[in-house]
Every structure is written in C-alpha cells, then in structure tokens.
N, C-alpha and C positions, 0 to 999 in steps of 0.2 A: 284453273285455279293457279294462283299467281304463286310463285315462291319468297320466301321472306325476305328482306335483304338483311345479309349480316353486315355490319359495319365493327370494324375494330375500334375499341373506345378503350384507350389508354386510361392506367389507375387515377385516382383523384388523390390531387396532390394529399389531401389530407389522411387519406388511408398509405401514403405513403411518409406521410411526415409522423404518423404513431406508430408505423414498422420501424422507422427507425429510433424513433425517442422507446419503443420497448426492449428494443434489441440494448439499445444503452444502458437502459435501465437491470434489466438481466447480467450484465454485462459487468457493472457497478456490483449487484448484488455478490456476485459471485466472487467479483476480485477481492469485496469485503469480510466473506465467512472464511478465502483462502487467506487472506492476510490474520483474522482471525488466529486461527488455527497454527498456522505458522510461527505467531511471536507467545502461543499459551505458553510456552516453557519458561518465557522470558518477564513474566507477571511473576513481581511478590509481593505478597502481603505483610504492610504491618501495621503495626499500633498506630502508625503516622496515616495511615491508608493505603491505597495501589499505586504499586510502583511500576513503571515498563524498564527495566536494566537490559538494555541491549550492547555486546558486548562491545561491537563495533564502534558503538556510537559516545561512549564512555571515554571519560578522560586514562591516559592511564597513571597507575599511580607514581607518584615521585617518593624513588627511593634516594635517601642522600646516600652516596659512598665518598669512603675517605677519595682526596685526592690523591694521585701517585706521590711517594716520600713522605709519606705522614700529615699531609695537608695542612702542613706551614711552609707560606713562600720565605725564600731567602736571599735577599737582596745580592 
C-alpha cells in the first residue's frame, strides 16, 4: 500500500487578502471606541446642539491689555 504524497500548498491569496482586510478592520474599530472614549470629556451639549471643544485645537482667547504708558503714542 502506497503512502499519500503530501505536497505543501501555500494559502490562497484570497484567504489571505480577508486576513488582512479583517485585521484592518478590527484595527479601525478599535482605534474608533479608543478615540471615542478619549475626547467624551471634550463633548458639550447645547441648545445649539454637539459641540467637540478641544482644548488644543481652540483659538485662544484675545485679551486686549493696555499698552506699556498708558496706550497713547507720543510723537
């Protein structure tokens, strides 16, 4: 009785091409419930609707101060 021959048969691309479109996918999810989660503090609510105020990304504000001498030039 003859023994089988094994022959090594490398993956088919296509089970290799949804390993990786899942891994992405996974990948996607995850960076999105951590990004989530991360900027919850940064949500407010108001009567106008949702806001994202992040602090970084905010202008800041402009305070005027006098100028040095009382902020009249003097020729």
């Amino acid at each position: 009785m003859e023994r089988p021959v094994r022959i090594y048969r490398s993956r088919k691309p296509v089970k290799t091409a949804f390993t990786v479109l899942f891994a992405l996918l996974a990948v996607l999810i995850v960076l999105a419930v951590a990004i989530f989660f991360g900027f919850k503090r940064y949500i407010v609510y108001t009567s106008e609707g949702v806001k994202l105020e992040v602090p970084w990304l905010s202008e800041p504000a402009q305070t005027e101060s006098p100028a040095p001498g009382g902020g009249e030039e003097t020729p």
